[in-house]
C-alpha positions as CSV (number, residue, x, y, z in Angstrom):
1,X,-7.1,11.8,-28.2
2,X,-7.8,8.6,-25.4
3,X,-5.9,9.0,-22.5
4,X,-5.4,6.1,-20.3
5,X,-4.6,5.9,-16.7
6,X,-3.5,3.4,-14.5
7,X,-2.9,3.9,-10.8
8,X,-1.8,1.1,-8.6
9,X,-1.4,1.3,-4.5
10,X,-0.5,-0.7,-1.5
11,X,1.4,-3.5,-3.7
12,X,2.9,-3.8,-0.5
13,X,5.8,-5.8,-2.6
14,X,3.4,-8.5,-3.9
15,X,4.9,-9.7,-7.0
16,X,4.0,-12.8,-8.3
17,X,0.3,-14.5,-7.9
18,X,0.9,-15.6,-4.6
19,X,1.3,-15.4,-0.6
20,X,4.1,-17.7,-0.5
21,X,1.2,-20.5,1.1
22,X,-0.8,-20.7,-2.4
23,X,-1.3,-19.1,-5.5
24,X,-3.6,-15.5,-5.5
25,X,-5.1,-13.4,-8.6
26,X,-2.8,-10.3,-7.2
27,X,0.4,-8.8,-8.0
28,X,2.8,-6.8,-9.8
29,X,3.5,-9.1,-12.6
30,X,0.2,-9.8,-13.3
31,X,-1.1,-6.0,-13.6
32,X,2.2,-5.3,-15.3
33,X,1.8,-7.5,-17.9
34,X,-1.7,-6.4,-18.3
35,X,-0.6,-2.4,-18.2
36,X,2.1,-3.3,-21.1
37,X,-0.4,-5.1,-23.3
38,X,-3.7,-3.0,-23.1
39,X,-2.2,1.1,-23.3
40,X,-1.2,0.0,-26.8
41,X,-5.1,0.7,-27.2
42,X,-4.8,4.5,-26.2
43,X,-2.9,7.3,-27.8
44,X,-1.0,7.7,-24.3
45,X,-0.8,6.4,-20.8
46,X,-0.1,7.8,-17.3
47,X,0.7,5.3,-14.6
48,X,1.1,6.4,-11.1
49,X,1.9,4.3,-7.8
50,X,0.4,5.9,-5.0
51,X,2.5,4.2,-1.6
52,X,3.6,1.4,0.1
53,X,5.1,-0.5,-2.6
54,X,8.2,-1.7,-1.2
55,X,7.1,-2.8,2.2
56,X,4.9,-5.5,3.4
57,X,5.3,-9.2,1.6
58,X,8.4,-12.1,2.5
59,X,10.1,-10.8,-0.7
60,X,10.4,-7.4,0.9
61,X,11.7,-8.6,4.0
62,X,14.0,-10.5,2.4
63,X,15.2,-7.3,0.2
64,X,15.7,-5.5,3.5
65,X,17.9,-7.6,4.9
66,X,20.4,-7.2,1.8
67,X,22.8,-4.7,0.8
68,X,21.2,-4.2,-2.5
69,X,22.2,-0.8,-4.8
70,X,19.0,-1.1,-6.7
71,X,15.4,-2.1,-5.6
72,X,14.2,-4.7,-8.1
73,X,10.4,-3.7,-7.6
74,X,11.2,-0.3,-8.5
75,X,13.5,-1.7,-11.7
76,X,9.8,-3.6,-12.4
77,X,7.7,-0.3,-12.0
78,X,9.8,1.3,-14.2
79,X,9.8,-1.0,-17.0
80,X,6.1,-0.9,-17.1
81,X,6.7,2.7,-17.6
82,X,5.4,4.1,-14.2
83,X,5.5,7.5,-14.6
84,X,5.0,9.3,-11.3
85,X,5.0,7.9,-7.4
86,X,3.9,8.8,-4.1
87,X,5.6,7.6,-1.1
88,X,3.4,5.9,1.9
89,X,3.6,5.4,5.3
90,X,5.4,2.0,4.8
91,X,8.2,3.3,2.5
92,X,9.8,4.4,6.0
93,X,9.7,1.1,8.0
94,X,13.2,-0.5,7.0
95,X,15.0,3.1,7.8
96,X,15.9,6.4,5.8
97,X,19.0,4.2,4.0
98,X,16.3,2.1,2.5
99,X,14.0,4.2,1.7
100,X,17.0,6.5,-0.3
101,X,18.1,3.0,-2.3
102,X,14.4,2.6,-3.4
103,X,13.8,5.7,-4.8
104,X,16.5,8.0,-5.4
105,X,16.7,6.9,-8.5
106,X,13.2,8.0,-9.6
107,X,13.1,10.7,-7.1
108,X,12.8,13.0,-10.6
109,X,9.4,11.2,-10.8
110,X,8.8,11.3,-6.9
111,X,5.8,13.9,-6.0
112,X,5.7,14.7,-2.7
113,X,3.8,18.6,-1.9
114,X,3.9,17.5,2.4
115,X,7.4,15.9,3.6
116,X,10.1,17.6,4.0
117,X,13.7,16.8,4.5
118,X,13.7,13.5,2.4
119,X,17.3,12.3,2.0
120,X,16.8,12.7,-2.1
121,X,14.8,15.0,-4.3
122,X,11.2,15.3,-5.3
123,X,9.0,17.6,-6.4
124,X,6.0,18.6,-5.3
125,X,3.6,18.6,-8.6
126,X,4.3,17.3,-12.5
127,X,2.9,19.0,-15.5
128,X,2.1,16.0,-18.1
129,X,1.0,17.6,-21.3
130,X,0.2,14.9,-23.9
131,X,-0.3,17.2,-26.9
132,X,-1.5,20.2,-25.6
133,X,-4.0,18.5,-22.7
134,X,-1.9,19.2,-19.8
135,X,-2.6,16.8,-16.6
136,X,-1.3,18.4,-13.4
137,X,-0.6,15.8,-10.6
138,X,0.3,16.2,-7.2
139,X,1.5,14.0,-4.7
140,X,0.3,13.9,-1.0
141,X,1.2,11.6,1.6
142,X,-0.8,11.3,4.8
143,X,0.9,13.2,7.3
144,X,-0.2,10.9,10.4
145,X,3.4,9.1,9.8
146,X,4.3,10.1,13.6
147,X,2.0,8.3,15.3
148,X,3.0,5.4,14.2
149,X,6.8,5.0,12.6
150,X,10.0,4.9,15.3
151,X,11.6,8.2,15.5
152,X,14.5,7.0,14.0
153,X,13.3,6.0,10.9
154,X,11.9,9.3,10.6
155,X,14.5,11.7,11.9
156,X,14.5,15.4,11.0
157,X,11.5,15.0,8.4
158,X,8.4,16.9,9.0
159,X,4.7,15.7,7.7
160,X,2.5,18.8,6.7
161,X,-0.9,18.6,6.4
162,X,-2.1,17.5,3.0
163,X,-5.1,20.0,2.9
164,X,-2.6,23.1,3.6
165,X,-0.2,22.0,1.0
166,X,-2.9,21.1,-1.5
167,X,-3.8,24.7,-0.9
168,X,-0.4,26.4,-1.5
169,X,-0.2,24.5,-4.8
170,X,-3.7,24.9,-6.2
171,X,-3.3,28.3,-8.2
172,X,-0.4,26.8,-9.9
173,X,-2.2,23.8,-10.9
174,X,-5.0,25.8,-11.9
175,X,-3.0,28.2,-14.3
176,X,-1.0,25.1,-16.0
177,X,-3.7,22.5,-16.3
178,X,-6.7,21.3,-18.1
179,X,-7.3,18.8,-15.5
180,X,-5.8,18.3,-11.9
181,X,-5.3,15.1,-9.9
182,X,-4.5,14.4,-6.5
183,X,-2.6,11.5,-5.8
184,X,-2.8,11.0,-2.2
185,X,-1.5,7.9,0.6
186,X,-4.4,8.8,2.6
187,X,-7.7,7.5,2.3
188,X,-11.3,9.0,3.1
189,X,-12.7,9.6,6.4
190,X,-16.3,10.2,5.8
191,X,-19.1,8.9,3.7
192,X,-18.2,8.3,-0.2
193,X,-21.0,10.7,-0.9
194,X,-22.8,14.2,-1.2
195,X,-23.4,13.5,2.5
196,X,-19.6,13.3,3.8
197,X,-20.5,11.6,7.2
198,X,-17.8,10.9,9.2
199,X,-17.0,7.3,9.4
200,X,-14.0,7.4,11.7
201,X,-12.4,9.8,14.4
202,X,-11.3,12.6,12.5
203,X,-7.6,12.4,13.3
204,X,-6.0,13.5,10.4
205,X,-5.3,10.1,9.1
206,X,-7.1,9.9,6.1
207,X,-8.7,13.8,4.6
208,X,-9.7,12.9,1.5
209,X,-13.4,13.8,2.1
210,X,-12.1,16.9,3.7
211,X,-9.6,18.1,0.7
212,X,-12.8,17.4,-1.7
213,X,-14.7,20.0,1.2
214,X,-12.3,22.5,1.1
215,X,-11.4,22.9,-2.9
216,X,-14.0,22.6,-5.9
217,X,-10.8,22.3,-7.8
218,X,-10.1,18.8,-8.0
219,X,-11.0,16.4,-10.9
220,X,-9.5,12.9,-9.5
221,X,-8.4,11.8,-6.3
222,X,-6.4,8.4,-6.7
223,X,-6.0,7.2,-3.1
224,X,-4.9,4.5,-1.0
225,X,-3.9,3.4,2.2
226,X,-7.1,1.9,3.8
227,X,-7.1,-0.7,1.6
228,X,-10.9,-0.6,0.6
229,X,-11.0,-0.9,-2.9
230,X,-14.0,1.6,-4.3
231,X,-14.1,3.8,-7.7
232,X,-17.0,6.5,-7.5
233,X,-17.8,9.7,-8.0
234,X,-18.6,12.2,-5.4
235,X,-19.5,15.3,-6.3
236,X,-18.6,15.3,-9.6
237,X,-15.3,14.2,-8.3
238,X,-13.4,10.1,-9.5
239,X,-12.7,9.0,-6.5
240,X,-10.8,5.7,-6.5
241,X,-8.4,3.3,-3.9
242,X,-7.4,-0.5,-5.2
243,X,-7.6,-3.1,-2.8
244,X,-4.1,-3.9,-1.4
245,X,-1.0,-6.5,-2.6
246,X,-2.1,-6.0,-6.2
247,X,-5.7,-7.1,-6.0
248,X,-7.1,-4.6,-8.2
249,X,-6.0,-1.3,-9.7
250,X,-7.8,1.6,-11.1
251,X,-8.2,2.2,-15.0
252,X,-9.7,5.8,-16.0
253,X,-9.9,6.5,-19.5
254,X,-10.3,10.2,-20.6
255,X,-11.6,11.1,-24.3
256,X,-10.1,14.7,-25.3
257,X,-12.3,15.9,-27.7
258,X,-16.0,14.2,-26.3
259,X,-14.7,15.0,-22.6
260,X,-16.4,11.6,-22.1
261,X,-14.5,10.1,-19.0
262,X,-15.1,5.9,-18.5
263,X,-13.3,4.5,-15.4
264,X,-13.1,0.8,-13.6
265,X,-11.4,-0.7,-11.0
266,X,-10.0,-3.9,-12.6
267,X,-9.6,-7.4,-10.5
268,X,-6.7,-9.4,-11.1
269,X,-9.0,-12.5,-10.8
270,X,-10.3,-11.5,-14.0
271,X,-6.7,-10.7,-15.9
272,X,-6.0,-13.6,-18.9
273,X,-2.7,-12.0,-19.5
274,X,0.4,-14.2,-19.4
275,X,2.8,-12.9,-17.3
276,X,5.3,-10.7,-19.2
277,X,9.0,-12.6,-19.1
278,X,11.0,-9.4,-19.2
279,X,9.2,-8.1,-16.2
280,X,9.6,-11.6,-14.3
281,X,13.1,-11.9,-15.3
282,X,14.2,-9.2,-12.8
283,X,13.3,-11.4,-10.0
284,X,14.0,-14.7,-11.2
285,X,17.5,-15.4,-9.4
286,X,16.1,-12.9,-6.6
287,X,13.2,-15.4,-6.5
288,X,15.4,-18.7,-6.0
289,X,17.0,-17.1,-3.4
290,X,14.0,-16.4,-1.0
291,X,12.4,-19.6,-1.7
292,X,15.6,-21.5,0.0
293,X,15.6,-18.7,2.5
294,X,11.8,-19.1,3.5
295,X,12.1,-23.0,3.2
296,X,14.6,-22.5,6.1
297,X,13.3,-24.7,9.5
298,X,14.3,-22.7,12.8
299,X,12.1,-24.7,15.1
300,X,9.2,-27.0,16.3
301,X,6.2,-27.4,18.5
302,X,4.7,-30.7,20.2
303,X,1.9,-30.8,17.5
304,X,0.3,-28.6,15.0
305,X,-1.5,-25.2,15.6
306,X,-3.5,-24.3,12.8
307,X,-5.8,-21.6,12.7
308,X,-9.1,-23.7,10.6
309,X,-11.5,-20.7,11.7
310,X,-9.9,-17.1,12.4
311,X,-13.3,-16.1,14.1
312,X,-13.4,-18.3,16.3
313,X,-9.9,-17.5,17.1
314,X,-10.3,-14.7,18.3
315,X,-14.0,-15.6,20.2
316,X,-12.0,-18.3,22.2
317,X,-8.6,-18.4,21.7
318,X,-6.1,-20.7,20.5
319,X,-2.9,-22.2,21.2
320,X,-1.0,-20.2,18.5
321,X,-2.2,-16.7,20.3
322,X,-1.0,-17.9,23.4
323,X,2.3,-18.6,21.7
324,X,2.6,-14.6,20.3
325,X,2.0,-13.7,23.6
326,X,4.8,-16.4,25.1
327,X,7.2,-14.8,22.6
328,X,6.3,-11.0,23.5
329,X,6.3,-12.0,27.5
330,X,9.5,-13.4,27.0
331,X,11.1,-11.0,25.7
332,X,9.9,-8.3,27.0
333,X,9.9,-9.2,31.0
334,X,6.2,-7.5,30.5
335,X,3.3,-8.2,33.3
336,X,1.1,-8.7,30.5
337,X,1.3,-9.0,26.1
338,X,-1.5,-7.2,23.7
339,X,-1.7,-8.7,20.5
340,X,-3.5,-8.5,17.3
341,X,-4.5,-11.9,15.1
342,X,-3.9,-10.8,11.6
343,X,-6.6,-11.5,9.1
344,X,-3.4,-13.1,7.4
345,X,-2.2,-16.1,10.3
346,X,-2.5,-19.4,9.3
347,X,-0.9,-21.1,12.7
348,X,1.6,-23.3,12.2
349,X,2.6,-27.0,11.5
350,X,4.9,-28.4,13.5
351,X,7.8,-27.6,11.8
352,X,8.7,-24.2,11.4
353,X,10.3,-22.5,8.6
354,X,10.7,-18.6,8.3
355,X,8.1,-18.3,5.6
356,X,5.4,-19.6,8.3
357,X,6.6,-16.9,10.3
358,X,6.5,-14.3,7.5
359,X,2.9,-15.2,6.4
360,X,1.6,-15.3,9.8
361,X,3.4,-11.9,11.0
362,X,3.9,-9.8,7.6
363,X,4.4,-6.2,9.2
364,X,7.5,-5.0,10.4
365,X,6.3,-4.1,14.0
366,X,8.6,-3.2,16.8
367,X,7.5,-3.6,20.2
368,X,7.0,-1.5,23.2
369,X,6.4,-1.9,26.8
370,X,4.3,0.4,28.3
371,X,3.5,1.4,32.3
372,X,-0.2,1.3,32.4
373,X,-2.6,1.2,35.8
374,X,-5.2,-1.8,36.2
375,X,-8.0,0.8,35.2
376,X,-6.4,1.0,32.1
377,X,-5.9,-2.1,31.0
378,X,-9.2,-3.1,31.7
379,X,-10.5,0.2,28.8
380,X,-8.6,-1.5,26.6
381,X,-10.6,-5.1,27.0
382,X,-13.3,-3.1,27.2
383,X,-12.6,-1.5,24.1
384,X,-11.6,-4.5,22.5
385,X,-14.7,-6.5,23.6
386,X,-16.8,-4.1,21.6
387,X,-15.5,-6.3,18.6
388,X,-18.3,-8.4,19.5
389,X,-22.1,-7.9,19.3
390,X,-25.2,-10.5,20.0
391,X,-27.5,-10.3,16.9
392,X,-30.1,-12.6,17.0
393,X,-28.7,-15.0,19.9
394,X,-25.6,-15.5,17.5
395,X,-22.2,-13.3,18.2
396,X,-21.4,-11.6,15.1
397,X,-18.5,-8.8,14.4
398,X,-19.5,-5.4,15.4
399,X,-20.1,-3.6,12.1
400,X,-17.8,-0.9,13.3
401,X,-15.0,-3.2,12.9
402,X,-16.3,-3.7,9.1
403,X,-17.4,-0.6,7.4
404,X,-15.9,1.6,5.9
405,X,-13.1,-0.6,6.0
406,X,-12.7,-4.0,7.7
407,X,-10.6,-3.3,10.7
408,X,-10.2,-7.0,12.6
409,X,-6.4,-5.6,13.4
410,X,-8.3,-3.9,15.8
411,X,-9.7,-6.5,18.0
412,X,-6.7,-7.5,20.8
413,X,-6.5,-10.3,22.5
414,X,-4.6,-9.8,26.1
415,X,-1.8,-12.4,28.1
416,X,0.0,-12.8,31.2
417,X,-3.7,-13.2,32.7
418,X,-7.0,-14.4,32.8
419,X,-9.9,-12.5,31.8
420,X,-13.7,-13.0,31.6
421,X,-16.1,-11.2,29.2
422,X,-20.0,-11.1,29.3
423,X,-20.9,-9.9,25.8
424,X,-24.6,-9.6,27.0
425,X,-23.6,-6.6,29.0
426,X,-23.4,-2.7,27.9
427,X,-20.2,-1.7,25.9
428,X,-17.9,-0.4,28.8
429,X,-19.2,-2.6,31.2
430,X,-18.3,-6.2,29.9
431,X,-15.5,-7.0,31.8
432,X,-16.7,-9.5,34.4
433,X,-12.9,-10.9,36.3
434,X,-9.6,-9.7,35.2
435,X,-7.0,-11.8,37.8
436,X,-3.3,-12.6,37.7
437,X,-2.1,-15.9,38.8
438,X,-5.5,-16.1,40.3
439,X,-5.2,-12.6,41.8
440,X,-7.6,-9.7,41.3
441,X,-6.2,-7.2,39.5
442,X,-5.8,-3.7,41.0
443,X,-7.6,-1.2,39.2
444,X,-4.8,1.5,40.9
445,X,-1.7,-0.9,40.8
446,X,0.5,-0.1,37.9
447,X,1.6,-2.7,35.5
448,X,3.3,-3.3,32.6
449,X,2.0,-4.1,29.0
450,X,3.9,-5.2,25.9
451,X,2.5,-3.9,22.3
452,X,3.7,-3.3,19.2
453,X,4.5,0.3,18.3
454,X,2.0,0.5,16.3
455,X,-0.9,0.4,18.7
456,X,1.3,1.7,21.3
457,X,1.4,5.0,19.2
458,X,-1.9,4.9,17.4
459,X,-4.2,5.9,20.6
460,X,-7.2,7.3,18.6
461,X,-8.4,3.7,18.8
462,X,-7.1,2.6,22.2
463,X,-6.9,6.1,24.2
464,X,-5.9,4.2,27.1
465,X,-2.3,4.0,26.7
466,X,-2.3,8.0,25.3
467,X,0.9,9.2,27.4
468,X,1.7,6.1,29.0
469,X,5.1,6.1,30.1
470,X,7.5,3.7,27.7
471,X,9.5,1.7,29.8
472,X,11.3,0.0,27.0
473,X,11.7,0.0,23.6
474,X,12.5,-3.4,21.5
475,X,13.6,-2.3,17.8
476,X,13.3,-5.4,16.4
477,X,11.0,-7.1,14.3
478,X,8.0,-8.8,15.9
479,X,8.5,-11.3,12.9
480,X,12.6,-11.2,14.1
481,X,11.7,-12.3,17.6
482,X,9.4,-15.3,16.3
483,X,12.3,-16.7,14.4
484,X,14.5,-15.8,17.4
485,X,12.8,-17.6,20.1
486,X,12.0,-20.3,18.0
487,X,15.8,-20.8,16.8
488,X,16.6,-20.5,20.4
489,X,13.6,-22.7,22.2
490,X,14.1,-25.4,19.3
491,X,11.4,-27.3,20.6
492,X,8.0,-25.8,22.1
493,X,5.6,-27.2,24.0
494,X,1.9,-25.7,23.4
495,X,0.2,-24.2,25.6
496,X,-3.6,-25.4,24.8
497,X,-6.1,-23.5,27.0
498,X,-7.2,-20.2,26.6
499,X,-7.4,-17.5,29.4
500,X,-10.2,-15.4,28.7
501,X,-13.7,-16.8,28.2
502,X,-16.6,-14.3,26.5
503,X,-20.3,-15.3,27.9
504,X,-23.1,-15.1,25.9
């Protein structure tokens, strides 16, 4: 008997072939229609989603701001025949409500062994016996969800450690399977070898090297979250993650009787398929819809700001950074704005729709204003200079920003003043001049800074704002804001120069 399995992760609601901007070789249609077409070759199938499927792409922002009974991507999985999901740490960012609509009715297929108090069922393991070969899956989610998510999205719901829970479970899995999988929204914090180096802080985050430590147990691990995009073995152990928004998936195929196992990670660029209609007919009207709601103009700037080189972007700035940080200043009533330029921004013409808005900001980041002291604010250029390295008189990206995953969300850029960076210097001693309206700034004086919650929460890379005092909390959208200001500014003026310069 062949046993095929397919595991998808971090579709991040990417549906059809493209970004909204152009077409892409990702999505759920595409791997859909490929899933439907090629288990006819197998005797049986198991398809498994492991997180943050209905968060991340315009359509889902668009699906969050309706009162819909049923979520369509779900309606899709299930057509292909999905037959088991695991929730990520993006399933909670449109609210508890949302989350419920999504799933509750799959939660018979939801496994989940390390959150408790989900407003529907789940379970935390599934038996699948396919004539007699019994595959035991568990679900594991990584438990890091605090750190980042607003506590009211997350209310009375705790996060357990995967590797405890794992634990509890793994006699039972043991007794009732032939094989055991771990389907886990976490991702892998050491080396993907014998070796296990670490390759991040070991925070918690992501333990997949550490579950494959602990237990001698496990035959697959089918992870995501880090959105790396690797199918190995280590130790004996499949270890896969697809690259995010349906770029690839993982395809495993088991042989009963030979106990030959072949696996691939399939790209979507290389999918001939034709895109099935039944599947694309669920979001057809759904589809019309957003299009005239993305096409939407809310405002427009004295000329265009586009983005022709993100590197250099973020090496000397641009005009559409300083805009971010107009918004977030605005707002906010901050002394100064901390921002990230998504690998995603584009800039924007002169006329602005909501789409632009969408496709440069895609994350549904809140924003927080934090009480920091000068000392601390300049740790956190410091920390963000390190970004940069001098490798042969040329300024490349530090390859800690790069491997194991690339990690350019990272880098920050800083407003509200003027900063000066000499690259040639040690990391932690780059910062040359750090004024305010031409000012020094105090290394004692407190300030404020406005971030989103995300890096406001996430100190393991910026440890400079752990247990700042919040001063203020904005529970809106970063994306919401754009399209506020804009829709209330009309017409912007840009602001052209940069205020920090990096020598070299």
């Amino acid at each position: 008997m062949k046993i095929v399995i397919y595991q998808t992760s971090d579709l991040h609601g990417y549906v059809y072939p493209t970004n909204y901007v152009t077409e892409k070789p990702l999505g759920i249609l595409k791997i859909g229609s490929y899933i439907l077409n090629d288990e006819k070759n197998y005797d049986v199938a198991l398809k498994i989603d492991c997180g943050d499927l209905v968060q991340g792409s315009a359509l889902t922002h668009y699906l969050s701001k309706k009162d819909i009974k049923e979520n369509p991507i779900i309606k899709c999985l299930e057509m292909i025949g999905y037959n088991a999901y695991v929730l990520g740490n993006h399933e909670f960012n449109y609210g508890l409500d949302y989350l419920k609509t999504a799933y509750e009715k799959v939660s018979n297929k939801v496994l989940n062994a390390n959150i408790e108090g989900l407003p529907f069922h789940s379970k935390p393991y599934e038996i699948f016996d396919f004539n007699g070969f019994k595959i035991g899956c568990i679900g594991l989610t990584t438990s890091f969800i605090p750190n980042w998510e607003q506590e009211k999205n997350i209310k009375d719901i705790k996060f357990l450690n995967p590797v405890e829970s794992y634990r509890k479970y793994e006699n039972e899995l043991k007794e009732k399977s032939d094989m055991i999988i771990v389907c886990y929204h976490g991702g892998f914090e050491k080396s993907l070898d014998e070796k296990m180096t670490p390759t991040e802080k070991l925070t918690k985050e992501n333990q997949g090297s550490e579950l494959l430590e602990t237990f001698d147990s496990i035959d697959i691990v089918l992870s995501g979250h880090q959105h790396r995009s690797f199918i190995t073995k280590i130790n004996n152990v499949i270890c896969t993650q697809p690259m995010h928004n349906g770029e690839t998936f993982t395809k495993i195929v088991l042989d009963t009787e030979s106990k030959e196992i072949n696996y691939e990670l399939i790209s979507v660029s290389n999918l001939q398929e034709k895109i099935n209609s039944n599947l694309e007919s669920i979001f057809t009207d759904l589809e019309t819809e957003l299009q005239k709601y993305l096409d939407r103009e809310i405002g427009n700037f004295d000329k265009d700001m586009i983005l022709d080189d993100i590197f250099e972007a973020r090496l000397k700035g641009h005009p559409f950074i300083n805009f971010l940080h107009q918004v977030q200043l605005d707002v906010s009533n901050a002394d100064f704005s901390v921002l990230s330029l998504f690998d995603s921004a584009i800039g924007f013409k002169q006329n602005v729709s909501i789409r632009d808005v969408l496709i440069n900001y895609p994350y549904p980041n809140t924003i927080k204003v934090l009480k920091i002291t000068g000392e601390k604010l300049k740790e956190a250029i410091e920390k963000s200079a390190t970004y940069f390295v001098i490798e042969n008189g040329k300024i490349e990206i530090n390859e800690e920003f790069l491997v194991p995953k690339i990690q350019n969300y990272n880098y920050d850029t800083f407003g509200g003043l003027t900063y000066e960076v000499d690259l040639t210097r040690d990391f932690g001693d780059r910062v040359v001049s750090m004024k305010k309206n031409g000012k020094d700034i105090k290394l004692q004086d407190y300030y404020t800074v406005v971030l989103n919650n995300y890096r406001a929460s996430n100190t393991a890379i910026y440890p400079c704002y752990e247990n700042a005092e919040c001063v203020k909390e904005i529970n809106m959208d970063v994306s919401e804001l754009i399209i506020e200001y804009l829709q209330k500014n009309h017409s912007v003026k840009l602001i052209e120069n940069s205020n920090y310069i990096f020598k070299y």
